[in-house]
N, C-alpha and C positions, 0 to 999 in steps of 0.2 A: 599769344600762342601759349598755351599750355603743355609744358615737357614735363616729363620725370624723369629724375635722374635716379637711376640703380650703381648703387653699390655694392660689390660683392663682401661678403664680411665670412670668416669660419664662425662656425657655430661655435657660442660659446661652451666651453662643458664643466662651467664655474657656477655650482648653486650654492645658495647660502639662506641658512635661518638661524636668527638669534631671536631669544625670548626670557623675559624675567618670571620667576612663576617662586608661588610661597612657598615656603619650606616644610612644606606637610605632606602626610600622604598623598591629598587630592590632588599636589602640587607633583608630587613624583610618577603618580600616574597620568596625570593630561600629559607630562614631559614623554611617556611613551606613547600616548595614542597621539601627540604632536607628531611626533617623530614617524610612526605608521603614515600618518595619513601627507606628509611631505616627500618621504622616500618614492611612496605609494604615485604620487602627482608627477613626481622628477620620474618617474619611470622605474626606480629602483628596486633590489630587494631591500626587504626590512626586517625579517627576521631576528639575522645577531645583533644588529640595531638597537632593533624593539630591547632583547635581552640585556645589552649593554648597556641603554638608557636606563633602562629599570632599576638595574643593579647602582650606576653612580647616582642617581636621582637618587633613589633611598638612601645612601649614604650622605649625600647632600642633605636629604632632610632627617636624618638621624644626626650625623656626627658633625657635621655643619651646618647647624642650626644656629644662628644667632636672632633672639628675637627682632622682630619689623625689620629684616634684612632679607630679600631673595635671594635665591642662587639663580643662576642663568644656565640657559641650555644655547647650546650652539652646533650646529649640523654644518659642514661646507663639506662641499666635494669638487673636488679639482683634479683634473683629469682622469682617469681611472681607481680615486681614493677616496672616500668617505672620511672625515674625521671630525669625531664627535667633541666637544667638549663642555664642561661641568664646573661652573665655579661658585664656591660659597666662598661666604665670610668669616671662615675660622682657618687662616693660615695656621693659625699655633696648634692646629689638629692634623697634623697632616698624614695620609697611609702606608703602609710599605710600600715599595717600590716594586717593578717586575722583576720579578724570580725571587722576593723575599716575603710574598706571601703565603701564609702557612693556613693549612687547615685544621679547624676548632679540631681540640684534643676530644672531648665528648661528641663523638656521631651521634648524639641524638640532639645536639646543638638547634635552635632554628635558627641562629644567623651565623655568620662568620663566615660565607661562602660567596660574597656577593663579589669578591676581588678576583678570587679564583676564577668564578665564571667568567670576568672580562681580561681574563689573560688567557684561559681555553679560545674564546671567541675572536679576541682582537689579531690582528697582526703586528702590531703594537700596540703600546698605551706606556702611560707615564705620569706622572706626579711634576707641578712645574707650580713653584713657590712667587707669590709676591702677584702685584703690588697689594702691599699692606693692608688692609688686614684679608686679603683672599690666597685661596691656593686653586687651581685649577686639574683636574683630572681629565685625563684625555685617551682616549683610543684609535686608532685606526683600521679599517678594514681595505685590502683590498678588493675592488670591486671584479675585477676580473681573477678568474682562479682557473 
């Protein structure tokens, strides 16, 4: 005799991607069209997202760069919370923190904005030091508003 057994289970609402990608432009940009196109699948928006990967990916491949070493992109969302995160290999570089980011003295600067953006956008974010030799950058968005 052939039965089924059904289990009732809650749907999970726990997504996760992790990914290693090189520390170059081409690397910072797949980390946002990554990011688009998984929000995009979970259902999600992706907008600040997109914005916020953008801006830590560059910084990963600008100011955490260490030759033949990735940085890693991480996306999870657990219950109504998006939280991104960004780790290179250069612990010993690490950014101001929220609310001591300042904006470049020359407005006609082209960089030095890219912190700012993810503390406008985030609902949080934070700087979290270690294990050796990495530092990790993170944001959070809430999903519901």
């Amino acid at each position: 005799m052939n039965q089924e057994i059904l289990r009732t289970q809650r749907p999970s609402t726990e997504q996760a991607f992790t990914v290693l990608l090189s520390p170059t432009r081409r690397g910072a940009r797949l980390a946002r069209l990554l990011t688009v196109a998984h929000l995009g699948a979970w259902g999600l928006p992706s907008e600040s997202a997109a914005h916020i990967v953008a801006e830590l990916a560059a910084n990963a491949s600008v100011h955490g760069r260490v030759q033949g070493r990735d940085f890693q992109l991480s996306l999870v969302v657990s219950g109504q919370r998006l939280r991104i995160e960004v780790t290179d290999t250069r612990g010993d570089s690490a950014p101001p923190g929220p609310g001591a980011v300042k904006a470049p003295e020359d407005d006609h600067a082209e960089n030095g904005r890219g912190l700012l953006i993810v503390e406008a956008l985030a609902d949080h974010w934070g700087v979290v030091p270690g294990p050796v030799p990495r530092k990790t950058v993170w944001a959070e968005i809430d999903l519901v508003r």
